[in-house]
C-alpha positions as CSV (number, residue, x, y, z in Angstrom):
1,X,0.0,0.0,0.0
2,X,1.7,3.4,-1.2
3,X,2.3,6.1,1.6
4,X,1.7,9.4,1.6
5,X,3.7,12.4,3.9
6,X,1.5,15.1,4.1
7,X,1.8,18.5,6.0
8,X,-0.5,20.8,6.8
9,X,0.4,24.8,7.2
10,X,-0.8,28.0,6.7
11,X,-1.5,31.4,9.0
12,X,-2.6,31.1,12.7
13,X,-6.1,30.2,13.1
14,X,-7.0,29.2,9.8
15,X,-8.0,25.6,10.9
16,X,-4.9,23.7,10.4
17,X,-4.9,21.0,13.5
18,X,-9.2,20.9,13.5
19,X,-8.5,19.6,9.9
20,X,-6.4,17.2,10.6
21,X,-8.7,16.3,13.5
22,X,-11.5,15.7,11.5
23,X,-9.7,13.7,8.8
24,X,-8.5,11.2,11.9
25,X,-12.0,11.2,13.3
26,X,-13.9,10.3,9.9
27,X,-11.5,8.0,8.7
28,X,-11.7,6.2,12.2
29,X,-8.2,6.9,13.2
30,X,-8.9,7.5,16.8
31,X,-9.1,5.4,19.6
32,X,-12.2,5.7,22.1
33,X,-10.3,6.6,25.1
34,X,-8.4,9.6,22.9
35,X,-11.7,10.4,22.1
36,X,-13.2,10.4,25.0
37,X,-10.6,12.5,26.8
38,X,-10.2,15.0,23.6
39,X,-14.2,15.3,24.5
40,X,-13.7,15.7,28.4
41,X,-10.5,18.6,27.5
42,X,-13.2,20.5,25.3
43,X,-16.1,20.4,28.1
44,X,-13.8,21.6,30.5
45,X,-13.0,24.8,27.9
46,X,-16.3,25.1,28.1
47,X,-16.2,24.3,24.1
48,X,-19.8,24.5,22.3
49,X,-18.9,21.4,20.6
50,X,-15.7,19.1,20.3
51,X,-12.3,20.5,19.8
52,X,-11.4,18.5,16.9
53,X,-7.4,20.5,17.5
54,X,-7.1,19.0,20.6
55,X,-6.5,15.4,18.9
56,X,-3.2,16.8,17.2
57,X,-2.3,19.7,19.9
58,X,-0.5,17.6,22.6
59,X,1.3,20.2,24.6
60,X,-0.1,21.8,27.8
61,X,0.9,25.5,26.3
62,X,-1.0,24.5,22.9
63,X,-4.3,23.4,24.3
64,X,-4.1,26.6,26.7
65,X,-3.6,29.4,24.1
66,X,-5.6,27.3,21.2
67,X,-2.3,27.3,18.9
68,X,0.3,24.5,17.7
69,X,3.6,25.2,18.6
70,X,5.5,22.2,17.7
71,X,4.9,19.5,14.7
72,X,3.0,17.0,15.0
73,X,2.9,13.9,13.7
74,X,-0.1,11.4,13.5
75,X,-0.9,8.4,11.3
76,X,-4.0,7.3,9.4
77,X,-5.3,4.9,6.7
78,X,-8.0,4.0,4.3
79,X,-8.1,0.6,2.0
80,X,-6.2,2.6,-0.5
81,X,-3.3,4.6,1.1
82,X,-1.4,4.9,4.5
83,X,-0.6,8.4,5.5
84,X,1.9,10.3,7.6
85,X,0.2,14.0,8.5
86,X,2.5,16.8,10.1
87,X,0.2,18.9,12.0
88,X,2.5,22.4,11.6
89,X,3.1,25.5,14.0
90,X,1.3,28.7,11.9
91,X,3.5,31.4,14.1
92,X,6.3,33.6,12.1
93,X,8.5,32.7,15.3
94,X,7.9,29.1,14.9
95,X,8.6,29.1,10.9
96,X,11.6,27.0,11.9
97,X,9.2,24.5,12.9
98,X,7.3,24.0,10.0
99,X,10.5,23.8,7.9
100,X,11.5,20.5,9.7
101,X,7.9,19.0,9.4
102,X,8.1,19.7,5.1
103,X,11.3,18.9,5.0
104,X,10.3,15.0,4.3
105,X,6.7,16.0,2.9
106,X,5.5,15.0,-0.7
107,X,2.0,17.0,-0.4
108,X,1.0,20.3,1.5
109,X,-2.1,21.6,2.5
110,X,-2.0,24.9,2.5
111,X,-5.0,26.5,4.5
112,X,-6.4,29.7,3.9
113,X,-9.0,31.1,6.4
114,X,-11.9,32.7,3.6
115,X,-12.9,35.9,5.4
116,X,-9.2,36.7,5.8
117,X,-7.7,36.1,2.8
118,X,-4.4,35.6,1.4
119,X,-1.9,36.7,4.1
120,X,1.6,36.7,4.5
121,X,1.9,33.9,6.8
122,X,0.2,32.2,3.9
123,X,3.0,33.7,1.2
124,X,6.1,32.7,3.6
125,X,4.4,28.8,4.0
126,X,3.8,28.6,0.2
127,X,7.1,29.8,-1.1
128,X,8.6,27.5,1.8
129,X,7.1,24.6,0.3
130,X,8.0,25.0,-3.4
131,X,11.4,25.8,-1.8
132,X,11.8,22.6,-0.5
133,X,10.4,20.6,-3.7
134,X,6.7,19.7,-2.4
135,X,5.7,19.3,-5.7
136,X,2.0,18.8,-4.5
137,X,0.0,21.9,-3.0
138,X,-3.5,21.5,-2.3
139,X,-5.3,24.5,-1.3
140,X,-7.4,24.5,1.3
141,X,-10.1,27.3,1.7
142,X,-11.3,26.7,5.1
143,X,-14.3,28.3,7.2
144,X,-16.6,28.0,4.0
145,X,-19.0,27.7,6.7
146,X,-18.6,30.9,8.4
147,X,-19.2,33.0,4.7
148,X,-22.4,31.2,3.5
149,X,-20.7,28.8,1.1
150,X,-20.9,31.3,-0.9
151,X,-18.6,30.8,-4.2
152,X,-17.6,34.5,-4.9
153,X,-15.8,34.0,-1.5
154,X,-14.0,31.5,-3.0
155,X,-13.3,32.6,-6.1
156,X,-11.6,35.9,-4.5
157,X,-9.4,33.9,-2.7
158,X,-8.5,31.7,-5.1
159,X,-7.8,34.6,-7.4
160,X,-5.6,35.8,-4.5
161,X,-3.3,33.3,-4.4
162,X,-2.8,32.8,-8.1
163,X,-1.5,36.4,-8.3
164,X,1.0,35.7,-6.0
165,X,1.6,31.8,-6.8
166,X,2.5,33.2,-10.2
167,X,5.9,34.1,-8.7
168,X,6.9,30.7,-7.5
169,X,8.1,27.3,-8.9
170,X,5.0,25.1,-8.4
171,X,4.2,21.9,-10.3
172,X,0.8,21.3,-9.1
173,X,-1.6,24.0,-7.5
174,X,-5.2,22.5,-6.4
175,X,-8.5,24.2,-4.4
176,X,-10.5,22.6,-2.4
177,X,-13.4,24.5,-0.9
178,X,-14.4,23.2,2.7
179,X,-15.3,24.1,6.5
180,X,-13.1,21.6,8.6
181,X,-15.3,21.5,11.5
182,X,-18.7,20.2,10.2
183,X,-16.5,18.1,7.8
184,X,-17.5,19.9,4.8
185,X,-16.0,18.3,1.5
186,X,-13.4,17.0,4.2
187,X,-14.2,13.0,3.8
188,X,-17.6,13.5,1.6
189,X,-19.0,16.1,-0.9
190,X,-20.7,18.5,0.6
191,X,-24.3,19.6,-0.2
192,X,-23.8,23.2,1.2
193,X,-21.7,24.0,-2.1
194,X,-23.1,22.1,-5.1
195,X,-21.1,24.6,-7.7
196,X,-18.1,22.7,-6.3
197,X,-17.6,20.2,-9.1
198,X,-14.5,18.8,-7.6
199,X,-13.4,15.8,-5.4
200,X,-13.2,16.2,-1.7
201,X,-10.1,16.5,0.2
202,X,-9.6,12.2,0.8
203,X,-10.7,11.5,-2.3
204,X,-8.0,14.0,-4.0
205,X,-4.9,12.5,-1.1
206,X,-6.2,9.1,-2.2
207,X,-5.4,9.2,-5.6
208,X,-2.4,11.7,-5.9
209,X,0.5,10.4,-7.9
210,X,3.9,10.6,-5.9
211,X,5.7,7.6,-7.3
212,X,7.4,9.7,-10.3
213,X,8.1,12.7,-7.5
214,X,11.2,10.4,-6.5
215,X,14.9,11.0,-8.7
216,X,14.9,7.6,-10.4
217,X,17.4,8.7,-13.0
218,X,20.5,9.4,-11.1
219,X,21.7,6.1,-9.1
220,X,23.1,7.5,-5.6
221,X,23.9,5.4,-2.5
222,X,25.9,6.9,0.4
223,X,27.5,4.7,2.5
224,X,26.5,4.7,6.3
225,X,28.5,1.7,7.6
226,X,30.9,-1.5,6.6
227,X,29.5,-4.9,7.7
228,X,31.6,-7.4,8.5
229,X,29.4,-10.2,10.2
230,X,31.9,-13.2,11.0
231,X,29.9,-15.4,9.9
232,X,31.3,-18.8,9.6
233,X,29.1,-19.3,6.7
234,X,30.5,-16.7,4.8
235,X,33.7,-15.5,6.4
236,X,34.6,-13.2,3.3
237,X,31.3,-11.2,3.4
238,X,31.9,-7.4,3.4
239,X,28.6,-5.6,3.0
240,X,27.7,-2.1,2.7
241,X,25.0,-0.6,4.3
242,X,23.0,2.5,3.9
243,X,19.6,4.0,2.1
244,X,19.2,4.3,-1.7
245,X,19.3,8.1,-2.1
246,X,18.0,7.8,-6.1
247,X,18.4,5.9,-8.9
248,X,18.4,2.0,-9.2
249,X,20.6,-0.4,-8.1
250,X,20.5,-4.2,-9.5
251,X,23.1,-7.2,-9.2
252,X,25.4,-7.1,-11.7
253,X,25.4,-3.2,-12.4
254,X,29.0,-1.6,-12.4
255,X,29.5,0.9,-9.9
256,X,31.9,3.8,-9.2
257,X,33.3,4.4,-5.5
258,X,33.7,7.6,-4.9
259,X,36.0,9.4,-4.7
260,X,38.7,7.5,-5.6
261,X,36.5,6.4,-8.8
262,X,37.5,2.8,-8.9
263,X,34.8,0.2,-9.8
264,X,33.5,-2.4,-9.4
265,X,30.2,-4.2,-10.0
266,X,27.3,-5.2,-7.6
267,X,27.5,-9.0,-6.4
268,X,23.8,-9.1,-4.4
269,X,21.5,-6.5,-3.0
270,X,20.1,-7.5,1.0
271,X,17.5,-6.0,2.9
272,X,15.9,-7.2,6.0
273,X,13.8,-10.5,4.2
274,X,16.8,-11.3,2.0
275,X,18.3,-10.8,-1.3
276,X,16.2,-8.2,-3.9
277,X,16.6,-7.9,-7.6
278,X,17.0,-3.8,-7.1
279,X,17.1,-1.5,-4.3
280,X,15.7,2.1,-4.8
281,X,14.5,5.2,-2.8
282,X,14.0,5.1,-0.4
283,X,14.8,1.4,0.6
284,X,17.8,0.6,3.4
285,X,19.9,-2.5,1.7
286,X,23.5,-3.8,2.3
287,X,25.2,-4.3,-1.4
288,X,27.9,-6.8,-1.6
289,X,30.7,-6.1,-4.1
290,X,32.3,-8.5,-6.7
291,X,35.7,-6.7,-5.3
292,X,37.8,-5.3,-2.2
293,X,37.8,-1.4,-2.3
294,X,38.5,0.5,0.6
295,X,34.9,1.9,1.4
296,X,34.0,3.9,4.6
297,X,30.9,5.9,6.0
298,X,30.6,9.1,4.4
299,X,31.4,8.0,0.8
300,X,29.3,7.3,-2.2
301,X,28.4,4.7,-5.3
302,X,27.2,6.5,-8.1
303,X,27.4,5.4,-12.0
304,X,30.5,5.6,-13.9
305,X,28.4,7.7,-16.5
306,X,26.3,9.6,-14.1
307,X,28.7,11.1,-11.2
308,X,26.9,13.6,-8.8
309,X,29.1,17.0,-8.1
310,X,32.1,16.8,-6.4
311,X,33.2,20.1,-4.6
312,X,34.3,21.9,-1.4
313,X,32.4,24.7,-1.7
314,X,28.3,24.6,-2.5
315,X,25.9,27.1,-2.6
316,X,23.1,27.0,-0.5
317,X,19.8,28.6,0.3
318,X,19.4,28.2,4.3
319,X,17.0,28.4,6.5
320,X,19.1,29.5,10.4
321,X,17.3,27.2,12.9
322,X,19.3,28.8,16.1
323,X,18.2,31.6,18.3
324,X,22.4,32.8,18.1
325,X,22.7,34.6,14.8
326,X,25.1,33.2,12.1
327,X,28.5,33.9,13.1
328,X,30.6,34.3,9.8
329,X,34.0,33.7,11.7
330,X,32.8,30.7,13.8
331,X,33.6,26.9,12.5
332,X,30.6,24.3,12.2
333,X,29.7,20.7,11.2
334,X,28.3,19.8,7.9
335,X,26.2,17.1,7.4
336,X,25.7,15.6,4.4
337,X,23.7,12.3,3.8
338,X,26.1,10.0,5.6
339,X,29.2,12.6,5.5
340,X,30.7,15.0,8.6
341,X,32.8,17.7,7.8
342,X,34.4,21.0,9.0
343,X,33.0,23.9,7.1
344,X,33.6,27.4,7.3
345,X,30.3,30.5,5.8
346,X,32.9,31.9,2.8
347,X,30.3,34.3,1.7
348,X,26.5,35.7,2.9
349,X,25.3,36.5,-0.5
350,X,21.8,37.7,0.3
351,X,19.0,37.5,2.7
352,X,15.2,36.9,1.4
353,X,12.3,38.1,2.4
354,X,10.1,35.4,1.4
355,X,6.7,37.3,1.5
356,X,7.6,40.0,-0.9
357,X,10.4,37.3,-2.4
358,X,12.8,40.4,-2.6
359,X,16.4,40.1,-1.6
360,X,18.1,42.4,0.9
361,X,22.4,42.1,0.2
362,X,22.5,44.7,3.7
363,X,20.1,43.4,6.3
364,X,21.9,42.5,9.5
365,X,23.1,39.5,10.7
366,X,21.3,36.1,9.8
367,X,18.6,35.5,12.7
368,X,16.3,32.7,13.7
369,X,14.0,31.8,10.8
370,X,15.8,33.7,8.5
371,X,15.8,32.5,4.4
372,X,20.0,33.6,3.4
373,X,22.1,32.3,0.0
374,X,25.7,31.8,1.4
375,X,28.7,29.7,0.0
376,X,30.2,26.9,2.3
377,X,33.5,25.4,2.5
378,X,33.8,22.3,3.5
379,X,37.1,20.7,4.6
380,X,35.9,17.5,2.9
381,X,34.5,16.8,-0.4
382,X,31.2,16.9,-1.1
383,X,29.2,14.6,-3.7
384,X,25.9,16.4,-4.2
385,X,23.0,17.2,-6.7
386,X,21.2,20.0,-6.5
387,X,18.2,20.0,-4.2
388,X,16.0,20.5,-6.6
389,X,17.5,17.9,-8.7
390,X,17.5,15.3,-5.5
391,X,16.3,16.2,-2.0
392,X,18.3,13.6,-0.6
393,X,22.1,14.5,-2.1
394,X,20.9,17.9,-2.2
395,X,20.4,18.7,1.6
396,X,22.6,19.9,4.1
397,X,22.5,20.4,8.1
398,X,24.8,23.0,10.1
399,X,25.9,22.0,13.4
400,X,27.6,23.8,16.3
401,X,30.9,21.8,17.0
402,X,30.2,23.1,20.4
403,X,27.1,22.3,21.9
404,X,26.0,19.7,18.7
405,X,22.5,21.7,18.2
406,X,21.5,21.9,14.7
407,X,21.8,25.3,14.0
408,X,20.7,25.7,9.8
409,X,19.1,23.8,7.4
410,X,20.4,24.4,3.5
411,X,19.1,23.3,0.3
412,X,22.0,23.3,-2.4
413,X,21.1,25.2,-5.6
């Protein structure tokens, strides 16, 4: 059964965590005794009806101010898919949050509160998702309920975000009208808004196609350990273990090591239930080589005719995760798939303001949440692919050396 990583964001208030309620509750995702307590939580608020929030919003400060501060992630299914849904934070301060939940996401709902409008909230969460290569963005206009179902409503928000969506690099752009709390076109079609001649929202997450969203072309396995298992069986087995980046590997393909270059060609593939005919994204294997080449963690197979970059200085948009500005004089720890490195900021090109998308080459230091282009050198090479190219060879992490908090998350360009 195919899965699905979905996330939902958008500006505060517009009904992110009661969507993502409802969709647990109507697909029967919820245990009673959740249930029941998520009902005893809202009588105690004195809640006219159920909080439907309250089944994402787990913290003691969330279900006290009514807002979502960390992600959350919960799990649901129907006979024809299995999801993963990231509940995400709607704050500006908290943007850092909602980066982590889409960094893994293949589909984003995007809600949009009808009598408010497009806001920029809404701008920052949209251009952060085509940033980080959802290539699926569904739409939500939420509280349908609370304008009449009217469809000039909207229409004028749809209109809206076109103007603006016009600016960014999105594959697929889809509304759905709906009102979260009653459940309108949430699970079923709604009969408040009949003009709606779409699907509703489950029906649409149900039959999205992700499988081609995944780099098939471009073969890409970094190398997270060396097994050596003793095994009297077969004393002369050295594995290598790891997750398939992209690509396709198969027994009997030649492979490149990198970086020395030598090759050498796959002798079996292994994952947990045995031996596989091919090993792709994002599937954890152990390939066995036909030959002895001095392999360890941080280093790559790759094609002989289809090398990713090698380099000690990349580009990168990043988004600073730390509440201690970037210091361009201070050392930290790149991480990159499987690889550690030193790495130094060579260069702060520009800061973005991601609502107006207009860059800013002199605005202060680089501060908590804040979207800069900088150049890094590593002390290591790197083997990437651009992110949008390959999410997986084409992300990066900074770490401080110091205390280990990850302190900046980069896309390569």
């Amino acid at each position: 059964m195919d899965l699905l990583r979905l996330i939902t964001c958008g500006n505060v208030d517009d009904g992110k965590s009661t969507l993502l309620g409802r969709l647990l509750h109507d697909t029967k995702s919820v245990f009673e005794d959740q249930w029941e307590a998520v009902q005893r939580a809202s009588e105690r608020r004195g809640d006219t009806c159920t909080d439907l929030a309250l089944l994402t919003d787990g913290l003691r400060a969330e279900r006290e101010q009514g807002i979502t501060i960390d992600v959350a992630y919960r799990y649901c299914a129907t006979p024809r898919r299995k999801f993963i849904l990231a509940d995400c934070p709607g704050h500006f301060q908290y943007t850092r949050n909602m980066v982590t939940g889409a960094s893994s996401a293949q589909l984003a709902l995007l809600l949009i509160d009808v009598r408010r409008g497009v806001t920029e909230q809404t701008c920052r969460h949209a251009f952060l998702c085509t940033l980080l290569r959802i290539k699926h963005l569904v739409v939500c206009v939420n509280k349908m309920d609370l304008a009449g179902y009217r469809q000039e409503e909207f229409e004028r928000v749809r209109e809206q975000f076109m103007a603006y969506a016009e600016r960014l690099d999105a594959a697929d752009i889809q509304f759905v009208p709906m009102a979260a709390l009653p459940g309108d076109n949430v699970v079923g079609k709604s009969a408040h808004m009949p003009w709606y001649q779409g699907t509703p929202l489950l029906y649409l997450l149900e039959n999205v196609y992700v499988r081609n969203d995944a780099n098939h072309q471009d073969p890409r396995f970094p190398v997270q350990m060396v097994i050596r298992p003793q095994d009297p069986a077969a004393p002369d087995f050295r594995g290598l273990a790891g997750q398939v980046a992209s690509g396709v590997f198969r027994p009997g393909d030649e492979v490149a090591h990198l970086p020395t270059g030598f090759t050498a060609r796959i002798k079996s593939i292994r994952d947990p239930s045995g031996e596989v005919a091919q090993a792709f994204h994002p599937m954890s294997v152990v390939i066995e080589l036909d030959r002895d080449l001095d392999i360890s963690r941080g280093e790559m197979l790759a094609r002989p005719n289809n090398y990713p970059t090698a380099s000690h200085e990349v580009d990168v948009m990043l988004c600073w995760l730390s509440e201690k500005p970037l210091d361009p004089a201070k050392r930290y720890v790149l991480q990159h798939t499987t690889r550690e490195a030193k790495c130094l900021i060579k260069e702060v090109r520009y800061k973005l303001d991601v609502a107006s998308l207009h860059r800013t080459a002199e605005a202060g230091p680089v501060g908590m949440n804040d979207l800069a282009r900088v150049t890094l050198r590593s002390q290591a090479p790197l083997f990437w692919d651009s992110y949008k190219k390959n999410r997986q060879t084409g992300g990066v992490l900074l770490v401080d050396e110091f205390t280990h908090a990850t302190v900046g998350a980069g896309m390569i360009l």
